[in-house]
C-alpha positions in Angstrom: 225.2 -42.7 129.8 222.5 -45.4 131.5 223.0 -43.6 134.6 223.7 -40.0 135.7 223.2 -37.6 138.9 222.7 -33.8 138.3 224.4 -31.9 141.2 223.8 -28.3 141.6 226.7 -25.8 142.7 226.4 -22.0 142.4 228.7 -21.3 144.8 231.2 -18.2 143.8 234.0 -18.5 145.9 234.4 -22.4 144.7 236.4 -23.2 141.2 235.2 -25.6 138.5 237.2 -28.0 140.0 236.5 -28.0 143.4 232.8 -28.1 142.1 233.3 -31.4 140.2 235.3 -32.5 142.4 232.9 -32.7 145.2 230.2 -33.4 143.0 232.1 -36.7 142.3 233.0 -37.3 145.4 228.9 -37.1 146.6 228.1 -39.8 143.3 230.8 -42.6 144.4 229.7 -42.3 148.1 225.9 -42.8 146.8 226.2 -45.3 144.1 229.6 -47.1 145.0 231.4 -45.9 142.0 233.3 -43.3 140.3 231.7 -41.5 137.5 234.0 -41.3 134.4 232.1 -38.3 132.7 231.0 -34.6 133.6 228.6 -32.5 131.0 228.7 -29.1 132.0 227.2 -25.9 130.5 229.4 -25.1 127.1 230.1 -20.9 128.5 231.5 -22.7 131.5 233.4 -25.3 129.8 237.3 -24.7 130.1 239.3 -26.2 126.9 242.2 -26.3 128.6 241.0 -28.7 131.4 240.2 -31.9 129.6 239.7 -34.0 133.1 239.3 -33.4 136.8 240.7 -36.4 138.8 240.3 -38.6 136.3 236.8 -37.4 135.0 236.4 -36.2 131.4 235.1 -33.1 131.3 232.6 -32.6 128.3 230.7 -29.2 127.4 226.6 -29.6 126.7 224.4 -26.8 125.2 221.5 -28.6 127.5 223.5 -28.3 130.9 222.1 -25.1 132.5 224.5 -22.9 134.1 226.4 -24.2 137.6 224.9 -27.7 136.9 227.0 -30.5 136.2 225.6 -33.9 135.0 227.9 -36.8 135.9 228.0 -40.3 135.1 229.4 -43.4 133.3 229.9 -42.8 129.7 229.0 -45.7 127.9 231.0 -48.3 126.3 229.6 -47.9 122.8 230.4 -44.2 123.3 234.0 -44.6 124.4 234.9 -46.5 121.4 233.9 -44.3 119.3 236.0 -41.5 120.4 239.1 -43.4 120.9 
């Protein structure tokens, strides 16, 4: 990823996806595009839910809990998981 925001969301009464969601939502308004990726903490990480609005969920050992670290995944990257 060559750019990312981190977005912060501890709120208990909101879901994982309502979380991205919105944290989405905030990155397109600021940098004029949708983010295609979202590394969250691996204990919060869902298996079942692959995407949320078309972004690719993706659990990190390096995420802190109720953080979620979205951005473009790279090319290079992409490729090599198709």
């Amino acid at each position: 990823m060559n750019e990312g925001m981190l977005w912060f969301d501890n709120d208990p009464k909101r879901g994982l996806t309502d979380k991205v969601d919105r944290a989405a939502k905030y990155y397109q308004a600021k940098l004029r595009h949708r983010p295609t990726v979202c590394y969250l903490n691996a204990e919060e990480f869902d298996a079942k839910l692959e995407a949320i609005n078309g972004v690719l969920l993706k659990p990190a050992s390096n995420i802190r809990p109720n953080y979620f670290w979205l951005g473009v995944e790279n090319k290079a990257v992409q490729a090599r998981a198709a």
